[in-house]
C-alpha positions in Angstrom: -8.5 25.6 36.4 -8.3 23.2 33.4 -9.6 19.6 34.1 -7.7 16.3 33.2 -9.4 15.8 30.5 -8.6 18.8 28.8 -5.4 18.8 29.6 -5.1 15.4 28.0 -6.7 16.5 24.9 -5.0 19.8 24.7 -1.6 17.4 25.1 -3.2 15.0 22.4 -4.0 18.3 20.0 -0.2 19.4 19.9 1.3 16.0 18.7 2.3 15.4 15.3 0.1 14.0 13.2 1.0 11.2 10.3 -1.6 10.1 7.4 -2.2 6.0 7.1 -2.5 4.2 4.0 -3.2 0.1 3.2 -3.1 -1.4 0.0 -3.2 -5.2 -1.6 -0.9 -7.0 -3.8 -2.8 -9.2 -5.8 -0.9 -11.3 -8.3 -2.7 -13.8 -11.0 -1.8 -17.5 -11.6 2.0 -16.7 -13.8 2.7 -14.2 -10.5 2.6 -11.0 -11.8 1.5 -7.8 -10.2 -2.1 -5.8 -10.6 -1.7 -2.6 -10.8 -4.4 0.1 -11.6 -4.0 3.6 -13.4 -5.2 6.3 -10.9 -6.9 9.5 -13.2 -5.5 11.9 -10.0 -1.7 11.4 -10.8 1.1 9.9 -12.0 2.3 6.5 -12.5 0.2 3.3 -11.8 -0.6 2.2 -7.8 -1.8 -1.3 -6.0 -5.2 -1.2 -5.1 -5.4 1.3 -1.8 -6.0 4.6 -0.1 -6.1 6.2 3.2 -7.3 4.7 6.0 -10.5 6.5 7.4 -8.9 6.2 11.3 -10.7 9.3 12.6 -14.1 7.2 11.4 -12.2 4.2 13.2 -11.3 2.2 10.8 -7.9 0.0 10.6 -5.9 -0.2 7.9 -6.6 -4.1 7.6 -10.4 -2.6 7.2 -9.2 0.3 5.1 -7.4 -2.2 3.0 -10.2 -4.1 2.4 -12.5 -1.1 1.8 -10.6 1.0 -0.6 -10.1 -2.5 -2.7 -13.5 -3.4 -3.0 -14.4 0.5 -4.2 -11.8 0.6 -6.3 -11.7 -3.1 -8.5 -14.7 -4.3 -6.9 -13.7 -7.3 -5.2 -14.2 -7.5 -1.7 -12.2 -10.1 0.1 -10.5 -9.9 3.2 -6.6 -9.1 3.1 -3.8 -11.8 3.6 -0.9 -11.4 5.9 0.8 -8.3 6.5 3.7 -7.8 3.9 5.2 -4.4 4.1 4.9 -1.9 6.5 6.8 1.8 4.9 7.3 5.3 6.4 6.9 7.6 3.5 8.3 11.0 3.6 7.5 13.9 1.4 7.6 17.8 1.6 4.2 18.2 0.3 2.2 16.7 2.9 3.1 14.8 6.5 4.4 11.9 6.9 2.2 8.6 5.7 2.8 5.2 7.0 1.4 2.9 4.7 0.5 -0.9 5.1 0.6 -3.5 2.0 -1.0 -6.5 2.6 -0.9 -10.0 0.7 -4.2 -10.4 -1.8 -3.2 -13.9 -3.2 -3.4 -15.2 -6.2 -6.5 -14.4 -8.5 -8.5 -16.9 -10.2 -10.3 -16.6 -13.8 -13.3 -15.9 -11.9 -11.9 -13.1 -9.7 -10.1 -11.7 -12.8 -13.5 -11.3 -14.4 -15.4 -9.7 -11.7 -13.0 -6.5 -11.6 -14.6 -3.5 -12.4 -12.8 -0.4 -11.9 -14.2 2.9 -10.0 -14.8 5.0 -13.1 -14.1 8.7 -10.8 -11.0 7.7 -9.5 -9.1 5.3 -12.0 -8.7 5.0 -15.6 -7.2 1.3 -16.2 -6.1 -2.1 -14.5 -3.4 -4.6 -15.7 -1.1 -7.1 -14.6 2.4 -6.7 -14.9 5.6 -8.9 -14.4 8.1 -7.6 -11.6 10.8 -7.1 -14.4 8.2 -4.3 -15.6 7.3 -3.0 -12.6 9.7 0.2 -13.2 7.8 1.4 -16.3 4.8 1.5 -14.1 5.8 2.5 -10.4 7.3 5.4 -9.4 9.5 5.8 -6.4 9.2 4.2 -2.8 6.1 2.6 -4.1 8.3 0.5 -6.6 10.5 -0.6 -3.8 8.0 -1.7 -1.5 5.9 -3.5 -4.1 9.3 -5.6 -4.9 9.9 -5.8 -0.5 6.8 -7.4 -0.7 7.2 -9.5 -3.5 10.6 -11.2 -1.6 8.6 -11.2 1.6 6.4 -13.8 -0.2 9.2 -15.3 -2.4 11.5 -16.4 0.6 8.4 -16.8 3.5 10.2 -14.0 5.7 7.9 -11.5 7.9 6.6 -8.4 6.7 9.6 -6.0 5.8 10.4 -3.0 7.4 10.8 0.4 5.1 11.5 3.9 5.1 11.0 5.5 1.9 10.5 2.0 0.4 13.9 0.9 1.6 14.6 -1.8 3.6 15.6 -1.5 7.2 14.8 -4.2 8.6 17.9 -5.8 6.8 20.7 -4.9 4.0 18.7 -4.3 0.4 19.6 -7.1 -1.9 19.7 -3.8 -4.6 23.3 -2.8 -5.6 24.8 0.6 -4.5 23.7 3.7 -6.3 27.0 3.5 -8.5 27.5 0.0 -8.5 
């Protein structure tokens, strides 16, 4: 006869499983973006990764963790900005929480250093430029976040890096 408790985790075994990642949006003093140059694919990213959750860690913590590996600068996150359900066919689904940085000064500029195995570059970039550099939903939820901070609203909704929390101020594909 099974027991409760593995019955429970034989329940807890077949449910679907999602990845979790956290990033930060830091911006410098004339409000542009910093973005860093990742040697393991294409197109640029925020400082981020996965959140560890089967080591327990949030992704708050993760946040905070994967920034300080990868620029070196450990400070803890701002206010939640973005939260985004990321589909993709090559891997399951990813839920990935963007948190505000603030604004760097000089002094924080200069302590960056970047994780040599993992990333290539760091630079800031204005959000008119931001589409040379990002690539799909993370483009759209960089710029959510960015008018989460701009008009003081709560932390925006996304699926796929689109807004569902209310109408996209983007026009219609077409438009």
């Amino acid at each position: 006869m099974t027991s409760p408790d593995e019955a429970y985790a034989a329940y807890i075994a077949g449910l679907p499983r999602i990845l979790c990642g956290a990033a930060t949006l830091f911006r410098d003093a004339e409000g542009r973006v910093l973005l860093v140059e990742p040697n393991y694919r294409e197109g640029w990213v925020l400082p981020g990764g996965t959140v560890e959750s089967d080591d327990g860690e949030t992704p708050r913590q993760g946040a905070r963790r994967e920034t300080a590996e990868e620029i070196g600068l450990d400070v803890p996150p701002g206010r939640l900005l973005a939260v985004d359900w990321v589909q993709a066919a090559v891997r399951p689904p990813i839920v990935v929480y963007l948190y505000d940085g603030g604004v760097l000064d000089e002094e924080s500029v200069a302590a960056v250093r970047l994780q040599e195995e993992e990333l290539l570059s760091w630079r800031f970039v204005p959000r008119e430029e931001l589409p040379r550099y990002l690539l799909g939903s993370l483009l759209h939820r960089v710029t959510a976040a960015l008018d989460v901070l701009a008009d003081g609203s709560g932390p925006a909704e996304l699926e796929n890096g689109r807004r569902v929390d209310r109408p996209s101020r983007e026009p219609a594909a077409g438009a």
